[in-house]
C-alpha positions in Angstrom: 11.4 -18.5 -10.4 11.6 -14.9 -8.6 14.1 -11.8 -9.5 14.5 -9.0 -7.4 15.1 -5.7 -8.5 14.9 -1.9 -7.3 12.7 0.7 -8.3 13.8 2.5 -11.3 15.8 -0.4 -12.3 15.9 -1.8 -15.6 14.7 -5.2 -17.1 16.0 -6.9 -20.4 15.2 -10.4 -22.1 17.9 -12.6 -22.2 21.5 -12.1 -20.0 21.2 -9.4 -17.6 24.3 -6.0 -17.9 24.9 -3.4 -15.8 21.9 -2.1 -13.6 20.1 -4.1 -15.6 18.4 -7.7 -14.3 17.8 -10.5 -17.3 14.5 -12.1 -17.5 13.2 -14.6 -20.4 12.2 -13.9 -23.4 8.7 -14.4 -22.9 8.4 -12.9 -19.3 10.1 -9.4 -21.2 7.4 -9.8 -24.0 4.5 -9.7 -21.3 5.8 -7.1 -19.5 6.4 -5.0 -22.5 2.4 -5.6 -24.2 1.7 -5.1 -20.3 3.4 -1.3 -20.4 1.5 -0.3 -23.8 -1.2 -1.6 -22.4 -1.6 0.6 -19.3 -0.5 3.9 -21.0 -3.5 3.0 -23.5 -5.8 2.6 -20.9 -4.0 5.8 -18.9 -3.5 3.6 -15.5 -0.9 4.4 -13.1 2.7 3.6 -14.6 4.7 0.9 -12.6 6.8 0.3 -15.8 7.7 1.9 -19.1 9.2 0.8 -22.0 12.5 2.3 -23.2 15.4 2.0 -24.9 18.6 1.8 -23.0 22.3 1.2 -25.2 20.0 0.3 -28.3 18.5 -2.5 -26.1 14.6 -2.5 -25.5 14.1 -2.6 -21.9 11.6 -2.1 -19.4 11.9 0.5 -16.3 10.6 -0.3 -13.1 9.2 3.4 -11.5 8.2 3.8 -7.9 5.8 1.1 -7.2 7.0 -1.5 -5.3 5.9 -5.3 -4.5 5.9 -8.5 -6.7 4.8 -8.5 -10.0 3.3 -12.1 -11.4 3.3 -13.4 -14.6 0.6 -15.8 -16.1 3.5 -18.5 -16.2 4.7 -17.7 -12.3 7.2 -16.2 -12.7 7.9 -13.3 -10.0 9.5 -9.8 -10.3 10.2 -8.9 -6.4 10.4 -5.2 -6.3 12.0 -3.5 -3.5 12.9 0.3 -2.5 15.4 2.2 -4.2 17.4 2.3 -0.8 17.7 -0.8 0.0 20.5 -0.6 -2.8 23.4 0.9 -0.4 22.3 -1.5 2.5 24.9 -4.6 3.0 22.5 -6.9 2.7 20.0 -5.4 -0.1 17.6 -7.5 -0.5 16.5 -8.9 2.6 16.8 -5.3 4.2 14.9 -3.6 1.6 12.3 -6.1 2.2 11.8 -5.8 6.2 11.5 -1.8 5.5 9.2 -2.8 3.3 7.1 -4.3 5.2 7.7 -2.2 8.5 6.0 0.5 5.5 3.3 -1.1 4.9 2.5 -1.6 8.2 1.5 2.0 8.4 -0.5 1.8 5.1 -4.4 1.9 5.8 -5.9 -1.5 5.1 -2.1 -3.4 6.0 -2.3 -2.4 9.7 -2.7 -6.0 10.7 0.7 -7.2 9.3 2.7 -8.8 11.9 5.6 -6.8 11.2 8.4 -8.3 13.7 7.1 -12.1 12.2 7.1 -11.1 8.4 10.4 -8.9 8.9 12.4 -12.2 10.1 10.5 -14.4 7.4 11.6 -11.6 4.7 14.9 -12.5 5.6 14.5 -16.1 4.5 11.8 -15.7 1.8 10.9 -13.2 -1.1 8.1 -10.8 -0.4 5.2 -12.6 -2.1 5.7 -16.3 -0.1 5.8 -13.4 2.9 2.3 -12.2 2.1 1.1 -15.9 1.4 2.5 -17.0 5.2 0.4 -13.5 7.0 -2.2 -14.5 5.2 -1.9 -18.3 6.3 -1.4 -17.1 10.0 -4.4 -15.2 10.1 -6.7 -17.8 8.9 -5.5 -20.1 11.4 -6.0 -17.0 14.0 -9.1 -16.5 13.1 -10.3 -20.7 13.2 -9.0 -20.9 16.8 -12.4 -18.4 17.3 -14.3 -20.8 14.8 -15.8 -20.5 11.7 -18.8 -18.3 11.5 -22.8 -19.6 10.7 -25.3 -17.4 9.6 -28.4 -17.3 7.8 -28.4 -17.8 4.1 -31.8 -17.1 1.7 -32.6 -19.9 -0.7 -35.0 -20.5 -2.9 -36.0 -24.1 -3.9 -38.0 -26.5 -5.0 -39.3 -28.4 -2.0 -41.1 -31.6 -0.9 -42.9 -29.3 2.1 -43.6 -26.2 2.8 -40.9 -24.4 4.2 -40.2 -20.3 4.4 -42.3 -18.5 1.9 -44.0 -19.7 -0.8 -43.0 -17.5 -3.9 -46.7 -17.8 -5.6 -45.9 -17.3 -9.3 -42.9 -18.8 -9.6 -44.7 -22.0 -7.7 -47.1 -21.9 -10.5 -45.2 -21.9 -13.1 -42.5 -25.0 -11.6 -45.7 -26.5 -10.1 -48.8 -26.6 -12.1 -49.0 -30.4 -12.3 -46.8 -31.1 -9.1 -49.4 -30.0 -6.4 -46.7 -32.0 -3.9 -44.1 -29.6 -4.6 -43.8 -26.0 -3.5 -41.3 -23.3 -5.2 -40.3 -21.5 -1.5 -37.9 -18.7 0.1 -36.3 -19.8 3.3 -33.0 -19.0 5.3 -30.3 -21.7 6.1 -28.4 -21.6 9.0 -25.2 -22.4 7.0 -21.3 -21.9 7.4 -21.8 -21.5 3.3 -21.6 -17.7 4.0 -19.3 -14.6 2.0 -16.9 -14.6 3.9 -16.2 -18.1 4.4 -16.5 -19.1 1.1 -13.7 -15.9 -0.1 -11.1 -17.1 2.2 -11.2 -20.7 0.9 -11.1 -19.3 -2.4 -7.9 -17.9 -0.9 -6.5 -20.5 0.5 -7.0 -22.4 -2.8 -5.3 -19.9 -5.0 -2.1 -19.5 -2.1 -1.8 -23.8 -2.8 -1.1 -23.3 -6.2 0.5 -19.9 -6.5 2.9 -20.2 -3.3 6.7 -22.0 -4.1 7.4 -22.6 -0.2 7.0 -25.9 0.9 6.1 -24.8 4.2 3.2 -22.7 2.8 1.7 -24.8 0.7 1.6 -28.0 3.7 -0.2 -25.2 6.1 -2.4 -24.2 3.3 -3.9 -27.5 2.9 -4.0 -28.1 6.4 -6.4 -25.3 6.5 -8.7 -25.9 3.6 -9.6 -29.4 6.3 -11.3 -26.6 8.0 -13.5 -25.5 5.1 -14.0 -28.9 3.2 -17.7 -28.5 3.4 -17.8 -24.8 2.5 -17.8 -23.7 -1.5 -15.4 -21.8 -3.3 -16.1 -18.3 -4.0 -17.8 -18.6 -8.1 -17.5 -14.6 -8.0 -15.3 -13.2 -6.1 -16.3 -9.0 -6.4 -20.1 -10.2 -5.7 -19.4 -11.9 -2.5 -16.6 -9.2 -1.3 -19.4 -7.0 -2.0 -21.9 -8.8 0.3 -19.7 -8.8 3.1 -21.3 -7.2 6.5 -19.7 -5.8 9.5 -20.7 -7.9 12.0 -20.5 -8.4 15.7 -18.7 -11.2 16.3 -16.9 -11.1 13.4 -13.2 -9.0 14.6 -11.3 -12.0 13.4 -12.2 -12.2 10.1 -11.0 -8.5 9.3 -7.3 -9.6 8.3 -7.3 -12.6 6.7 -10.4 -10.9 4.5 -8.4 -8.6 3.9 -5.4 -10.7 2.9 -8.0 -12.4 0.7 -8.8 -9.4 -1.2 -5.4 -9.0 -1.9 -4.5 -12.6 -3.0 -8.2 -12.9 -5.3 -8.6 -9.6 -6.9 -4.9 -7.7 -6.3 -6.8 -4.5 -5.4 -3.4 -3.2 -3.6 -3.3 0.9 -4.0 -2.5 0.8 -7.9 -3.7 -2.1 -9.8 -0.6 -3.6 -11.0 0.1 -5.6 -14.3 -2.7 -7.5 -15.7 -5.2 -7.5 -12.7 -7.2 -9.9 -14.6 -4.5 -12.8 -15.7 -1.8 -12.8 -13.1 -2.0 -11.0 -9.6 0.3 -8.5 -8.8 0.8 -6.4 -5.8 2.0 -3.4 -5.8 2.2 -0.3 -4.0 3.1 3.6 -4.8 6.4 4.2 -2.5 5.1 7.7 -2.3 2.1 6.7 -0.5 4.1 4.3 1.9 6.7 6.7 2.9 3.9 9.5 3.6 2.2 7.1 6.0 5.4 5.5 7.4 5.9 9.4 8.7 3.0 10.2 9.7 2.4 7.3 11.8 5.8 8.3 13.5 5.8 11.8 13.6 2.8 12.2 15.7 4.9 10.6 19.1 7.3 12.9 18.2 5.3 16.4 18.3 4.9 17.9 21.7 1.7 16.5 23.4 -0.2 19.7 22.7 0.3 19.5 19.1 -1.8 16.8 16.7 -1.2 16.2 13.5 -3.7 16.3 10.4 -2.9 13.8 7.4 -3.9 14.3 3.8 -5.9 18.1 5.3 -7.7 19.8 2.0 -9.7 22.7 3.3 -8.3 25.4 1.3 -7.8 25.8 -2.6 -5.3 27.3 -4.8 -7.7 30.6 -6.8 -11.2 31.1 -7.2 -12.8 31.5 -10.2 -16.4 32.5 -11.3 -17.1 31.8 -8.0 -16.2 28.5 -8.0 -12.8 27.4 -6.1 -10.4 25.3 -7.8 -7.6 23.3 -7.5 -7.8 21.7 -3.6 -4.2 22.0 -2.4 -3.6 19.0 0.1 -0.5 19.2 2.4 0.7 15.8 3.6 0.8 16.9 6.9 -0.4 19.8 8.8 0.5 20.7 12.4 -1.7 21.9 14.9 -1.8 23.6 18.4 -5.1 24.9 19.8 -6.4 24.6 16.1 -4.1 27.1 14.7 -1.6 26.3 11.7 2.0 25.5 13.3 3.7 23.7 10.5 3.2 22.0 6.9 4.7 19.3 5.6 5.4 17.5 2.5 7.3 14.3 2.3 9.1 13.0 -0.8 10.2 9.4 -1.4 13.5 11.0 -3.0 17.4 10.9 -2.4 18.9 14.4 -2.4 22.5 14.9 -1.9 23.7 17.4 1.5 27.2 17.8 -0.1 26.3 17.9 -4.0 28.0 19.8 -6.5 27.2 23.2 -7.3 24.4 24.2 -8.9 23.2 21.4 -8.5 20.8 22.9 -5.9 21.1 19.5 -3.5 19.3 17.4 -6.1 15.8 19.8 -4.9 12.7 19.8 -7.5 11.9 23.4 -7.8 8.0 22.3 -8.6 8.6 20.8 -4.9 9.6 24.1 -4.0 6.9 25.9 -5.2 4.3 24.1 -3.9 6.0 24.5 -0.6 5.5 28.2 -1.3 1.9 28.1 -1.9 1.5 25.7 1.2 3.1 28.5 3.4 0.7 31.2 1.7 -2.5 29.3 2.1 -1.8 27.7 5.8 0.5 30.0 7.3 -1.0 33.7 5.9 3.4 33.7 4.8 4.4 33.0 8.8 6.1 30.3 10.4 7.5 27.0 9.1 6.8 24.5 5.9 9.2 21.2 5.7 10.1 18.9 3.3 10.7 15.5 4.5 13.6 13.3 2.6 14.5 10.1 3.4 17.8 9.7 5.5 21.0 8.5 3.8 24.9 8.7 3.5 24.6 11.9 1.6 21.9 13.5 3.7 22.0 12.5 7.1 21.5 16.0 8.6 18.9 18.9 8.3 20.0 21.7 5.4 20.3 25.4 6.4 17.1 27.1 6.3 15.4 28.4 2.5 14.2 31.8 3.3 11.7 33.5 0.5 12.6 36.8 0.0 9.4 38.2 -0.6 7.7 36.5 2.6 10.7 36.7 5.2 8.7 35.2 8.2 8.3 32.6 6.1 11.0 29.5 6.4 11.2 26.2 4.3 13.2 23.2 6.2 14.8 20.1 4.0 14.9 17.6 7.1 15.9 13.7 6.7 13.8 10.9 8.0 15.4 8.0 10.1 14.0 4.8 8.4 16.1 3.2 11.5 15.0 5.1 14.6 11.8 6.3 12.9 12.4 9.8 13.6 12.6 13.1 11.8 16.0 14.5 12.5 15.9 18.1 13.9 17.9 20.9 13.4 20.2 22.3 16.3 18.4 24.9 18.6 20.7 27.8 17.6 18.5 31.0 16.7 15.0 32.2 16.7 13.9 30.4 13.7 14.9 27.0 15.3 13.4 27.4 18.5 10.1 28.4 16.7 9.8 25.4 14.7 11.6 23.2 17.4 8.5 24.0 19.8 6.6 21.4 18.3 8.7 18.4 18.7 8.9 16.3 22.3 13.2 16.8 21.8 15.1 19.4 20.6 18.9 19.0 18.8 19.3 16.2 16.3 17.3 12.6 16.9 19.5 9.9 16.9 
């Protein structure tokens, strides 16, 4: 059985309430000794425990995916704005995926296929069908032989004869000899991980579909092994020429056999979950877009950490590391942070548009360190109902050539909506962008 639910949402046992889904007994019992734990261990938080109306429940944060239990059951969660779409769920999950498109070591998902199968399907039996594609991608170019070392006991002399070990198997068997030798084999790493693969998407995947392509592919490896230890053979894997094809549905494979997505997830070792930090996607669904927006003598930096906050003893300390950094002729033109949050353009006051002022700061110090206090820093929003257009400037009144922007992203058009070209402090940060005046 799958659920799908939103980040931040909660989770009860037993009949669902308001904002709140219902999952059994048992599933709510896992996921709570799950919670405590990870905070014992001090791993990344993709649930806490709380209490909400005097009910235990369990909060979902910013991590997004599917979550499995040792039982199968599936927790399907999606981004916090797919909420205020019409169609939530199946919406939620093509941004998803467009997101972690962008997201180093998910490049190869087919995003137009898996957005129009997300439609029809929930997010894990999605992974399970890119990962089924690739394999039968990568068997149109054939499976790959290579040269695997053995040692055995023989009835010839083959290879190298391993002297003391012969001696010790052979002292009264003078017609046997204890040797190293290669075999030219298709019993190889990475053969042997992707039927392990294929193996666990037969019995973990609920689509019919999947599972009758699944089998159809293990034909292919019926007279390769499964992998006995998965982390060994990953481990052994070479770069090979030759070997292009393999890349994604390895890399699916590592995914499906270990779950090592960009935080571990629930229970690595009992029930594979995959999730992912919505922070991280957002910052690399921007990046990836922004650069065809700057003008073509600007590039674009991502993740840049070349300067640090103080100095002490003579020791720096505490690297500051800007999402983005903006250059032109290897000067500083712009900084920017994004932030996987909803602000509000027309919120009450004092509410300060829903802004973290620790955001705010750091924003600050960004401009100091990377700007010497000139020019432009950004924050980068996602776009919604409530902010669909760029705020008036923040100016700092103890650096007044210094000017912060709050800008919205367009998940839809994939572009960062400008700011009208209407004084000097527009046209200087406009400069770096292809088009000036609002995206649309």
């Amino acid at each position: 059985m799958t659920i799908t639910v939103f980040e931040y949402q909660h989770l009860v046992a037993g009949p669902g309430a308001a904002d709140a889904a219902g999952v059994p007994a048992e599933v709510f019992d896992w996921l709570e000794r799950e919670c405590l734990r990870i905070s014992e261990a001090d791993d990344v938080a993709w649930a806490k425990p709380r209490l909400r109306n005097g009910r235990r429940s369990i909060q979902m944060t910013n991590s997004v995916g599917v979550i499995r239990t040792p039982d199968g059951f599936q927790i399907e969660v999606l981004p916090k704005i797919g909420k205020f779409a019409t169609d939530k769920g199946a919406s939620a999950r093509a941004l998803l995926l467009d997101m972690l498109a962008c997201l180093r070591g998910f490049r190869h998902i087919q995003t137009e296929r898996a957005a129009l199968a997300a439609r029809r399907m929930p997010l894990f039996e999605v992974f399970i069908a890119e990962f089924l594609e690739s394999v039968r991608r990568a068997l149109q170019r054939g499976l790959r032989s290579g040269y695997d070392p053995l040692e055995d006991n023989l009835a010839a002399l083959r290879g190298k004869l391993l002297l003391s070990e012969n001696l010790k198997q052979n002292l009264v068997r003078p017609d046997r000899f204890f040797v190293a030798f290669d075999e030219f084999t298709q019993n190889r790493p990475e053969n042997r991980l992707i039927h392990s693969a294929l193996a666990a998407a037969v019995v973990q995947t609920q689509s019919a579909a999947n599972q009758r392509l699944a089998r159809e592919l293990r034909f292919a490896f019926a007279e390769i092994p499964v992998s006995i230890d998965a982390d060994r053979d990953f481990g052994t894997v070479l770069r090979q020429r030759g070997m292009d094809h393999y890349e994604e549905p390895l890399a699916w494979a590592r995914l499906l056999l270990t779950g090592h997505s960009p935080i571990t997830g629930a229970g690595a070792n009992t029930a594979p979950s995959l999730l992912f930090p919505m922070e991280a996607l957002f910052e690399a669904f921007v990046s990836k877009h922004l650069r065809k927006q700057l003008a073509p003598d600007h590039q674009l930096k991502a993740q840049y950490s070349a300067r640090h906050l103080l100095q002490h003893a003579g020791k720096r300390m505490f690297r500051m590391r800007p999402d983005l950094l903006v250059t032109k002729s290897k000067m500083n033109v712009l900084v920017a942070d994004t932030k996987w949050k909803l602000i509000k353009a027309n919120a009450e006051p004092g509410a300060k548009y829903w802004l973290s002022q620790s955001d705010l700061y750091q924003m600050h110090a960004y401009g100091h360190s990377f700007m010497d206090a000139k020019g432009d820093v950004i924050l980068v929003f996602p776009e919604t109902d409530d902010f669909s257009a760029p705020l008036a400037p923040f100016l700092f009144p103890d650096r007044p050539e210094l000017t912060l922007w709050v800008l919205p992203f367009s998940l839809r058009t994939k572009r960062i909506i400008l700011p009208d070209a209407n004084d000097a402090r527009h046209d200087r940060m406009l400069k770096a962008f292809i088009s000036l005046g609002a995206s649309a």
